[in-house]
C-alpha positions as CSV (number, residue, x, y, z in Angstrom):
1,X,-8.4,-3.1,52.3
2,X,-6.1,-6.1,52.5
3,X,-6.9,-6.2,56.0
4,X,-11.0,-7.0,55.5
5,X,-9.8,-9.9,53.3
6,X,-6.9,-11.7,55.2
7,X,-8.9,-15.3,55.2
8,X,-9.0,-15.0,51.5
9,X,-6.2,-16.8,49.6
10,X,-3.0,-14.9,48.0
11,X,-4.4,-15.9,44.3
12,X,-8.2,-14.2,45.3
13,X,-7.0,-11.2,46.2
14,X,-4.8,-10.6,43.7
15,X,-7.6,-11.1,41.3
16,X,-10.2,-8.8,43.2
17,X,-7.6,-6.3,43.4
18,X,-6.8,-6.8,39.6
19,X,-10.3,-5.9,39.1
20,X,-10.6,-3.3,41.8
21,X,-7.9,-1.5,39.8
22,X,-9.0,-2.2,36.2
23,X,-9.8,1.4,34.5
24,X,-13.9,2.3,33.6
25,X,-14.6,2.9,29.8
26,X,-15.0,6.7,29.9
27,X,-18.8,7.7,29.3
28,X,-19.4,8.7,25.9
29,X,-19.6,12.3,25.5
30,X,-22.4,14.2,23.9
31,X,-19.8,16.2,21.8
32,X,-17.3,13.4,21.0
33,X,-17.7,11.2,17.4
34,X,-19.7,7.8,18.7
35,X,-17.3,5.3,17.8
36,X,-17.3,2.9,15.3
37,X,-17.6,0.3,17.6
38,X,-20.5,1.6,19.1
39,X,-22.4,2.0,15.4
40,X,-25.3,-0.1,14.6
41,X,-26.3,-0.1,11.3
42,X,-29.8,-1.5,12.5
43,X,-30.4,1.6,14.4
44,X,-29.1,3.4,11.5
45,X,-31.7,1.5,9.1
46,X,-34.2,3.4,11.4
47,X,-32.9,6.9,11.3
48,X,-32.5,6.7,7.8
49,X,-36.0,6.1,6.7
50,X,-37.0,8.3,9.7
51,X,-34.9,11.0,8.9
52,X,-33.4,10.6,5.7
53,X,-36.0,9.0,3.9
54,X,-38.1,11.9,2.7
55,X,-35.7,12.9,-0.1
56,X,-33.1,10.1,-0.2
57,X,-33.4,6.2,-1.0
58,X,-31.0,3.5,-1.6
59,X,-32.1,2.9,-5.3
60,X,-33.9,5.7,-6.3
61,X,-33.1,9.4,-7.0
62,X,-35.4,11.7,-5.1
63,X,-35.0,15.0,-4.1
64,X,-31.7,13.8,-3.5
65,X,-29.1,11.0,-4.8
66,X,-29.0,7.2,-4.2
67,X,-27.5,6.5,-1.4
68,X,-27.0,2.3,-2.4
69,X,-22.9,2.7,-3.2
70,X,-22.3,5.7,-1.8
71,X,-19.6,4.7,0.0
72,X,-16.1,4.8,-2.2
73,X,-18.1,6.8,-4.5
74,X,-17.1,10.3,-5.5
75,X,-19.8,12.9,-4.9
76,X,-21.5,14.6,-7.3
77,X,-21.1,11.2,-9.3
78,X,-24.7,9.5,-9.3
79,X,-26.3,9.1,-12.9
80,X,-29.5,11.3,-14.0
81,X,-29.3,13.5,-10.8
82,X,-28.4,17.1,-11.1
83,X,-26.0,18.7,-8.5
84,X,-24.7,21.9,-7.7
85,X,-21.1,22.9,-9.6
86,X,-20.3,23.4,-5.8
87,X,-20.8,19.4,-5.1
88,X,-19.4,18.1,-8.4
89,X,-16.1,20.4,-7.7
90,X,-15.4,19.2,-4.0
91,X,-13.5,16.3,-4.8
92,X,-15.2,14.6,-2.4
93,X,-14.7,10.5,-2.2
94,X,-17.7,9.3,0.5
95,X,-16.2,7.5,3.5
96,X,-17.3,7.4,7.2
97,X,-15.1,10.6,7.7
98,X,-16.3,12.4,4.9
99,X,-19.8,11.2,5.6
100,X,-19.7,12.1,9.1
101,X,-18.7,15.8,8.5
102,X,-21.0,16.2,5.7
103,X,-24.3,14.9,7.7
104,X,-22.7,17.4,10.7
105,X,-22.9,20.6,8.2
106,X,-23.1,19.7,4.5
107,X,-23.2,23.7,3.8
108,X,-19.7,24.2,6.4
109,X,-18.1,21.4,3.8
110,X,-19.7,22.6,0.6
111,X,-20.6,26.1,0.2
112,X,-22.8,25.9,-2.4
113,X,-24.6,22.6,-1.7
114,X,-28.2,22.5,-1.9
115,X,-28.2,20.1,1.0
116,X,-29.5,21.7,4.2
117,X,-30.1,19.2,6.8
118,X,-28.1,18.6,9.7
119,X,-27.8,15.0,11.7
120,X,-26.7,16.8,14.8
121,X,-26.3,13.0,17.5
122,X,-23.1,11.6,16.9
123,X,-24.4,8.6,17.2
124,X,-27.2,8.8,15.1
125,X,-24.3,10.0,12.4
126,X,-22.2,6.9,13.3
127,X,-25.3,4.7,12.7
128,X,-26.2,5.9,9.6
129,X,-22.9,5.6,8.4
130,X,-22.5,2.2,9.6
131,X,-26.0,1.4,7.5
132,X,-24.9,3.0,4.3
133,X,-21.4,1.1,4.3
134,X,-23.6,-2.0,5.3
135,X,-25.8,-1.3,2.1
136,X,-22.7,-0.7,0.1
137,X,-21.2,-4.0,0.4
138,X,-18.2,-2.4,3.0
C-alpha cells in the first residue's frame, strides 16, 4: 500500500494510514441496550404519546400513574392512584436501569403488577427514558 503512495509526503501518509487503521463503531445490535448516547428524548416525546399515551400522562393519573417526576421517584409512590401491594412492595427507585427493565417486562420485574405492556426496541426504551428524565428535570 505504501508503494501506490510513494510521491506523497512522510506526514500524508502517516495520516491516511492513521485513518486507514482507526477502528469502525460496531453496528448497534438489535438485542443490545441502545446507548445513552444514542437516546433522544424527541423521539421519545413521540413514542410516548404514540405508545404510552393511552393510559399514562405526565400530569395526570389515567389508567396508569404520572409519569412528570418519575425519575428518582419510588414506585408505587404517586398520590390518589391505586397500585398493586406487588408495586408498592418492590422497593423500586425509577432510574434509566430500572426503567429500562421495567418497560422490557414490567410482569418479569413485578409479579403482581397490573402493568402489561412491553416496549420491546431498545431504542425506543432508551428514548423514552431519555424523555421522561428530560420531563423530570434530570
Amino acid at each position: 500500500m505504501i508503494a501506490r503512495f510513494a510521491g506523497l509526503a512522510g506526514p500524508a501518509i502517516v495520516a491516511m494510514l492513521s485513518i486507514a487503521a482507526a477502528p469502525l463503531s460496531p453496528a448497534p445490535s438489535a438485542h443490545a441496550p441502545a446507548s445513552p448516547s444514542s437516546a433522544s428524548a424527541a423521539r421519545g416525546a413521540e413514542i410516548y404519546e404514540a405508545k404510552c399515551g393511552a393510559c399514562h400522562s405526565l400530569d395526570q393519573n389515567r389508567i396508569g400513574p404520572k409519569h412528570r417526576g418519575v425519575f428518582g421517584r419510588k414506585a408505587g409512590a404517586v398520590p390518589d392512584f391505586h397500585y398493586t401491594d406487588a408495586l408498592k412492595k418492590s422497593g423500586i427507585v425509577w432510574n434509566a436501569k430500572t426503567l429500562d427493565t421495567w418497560l422490557q417486562s414490567p410482569v418479569k420485574m413485578v409479579p403482581g403488577t397490573a402493568m402489561g405492556f412491553q416496549l420491546r426496541s431498545a431504542q425506543e426504551r432508551a428514548d423514552v427514558i431519555a424523555y421522561l428524565k428530560q420531563q423530570s428535570g434530570k
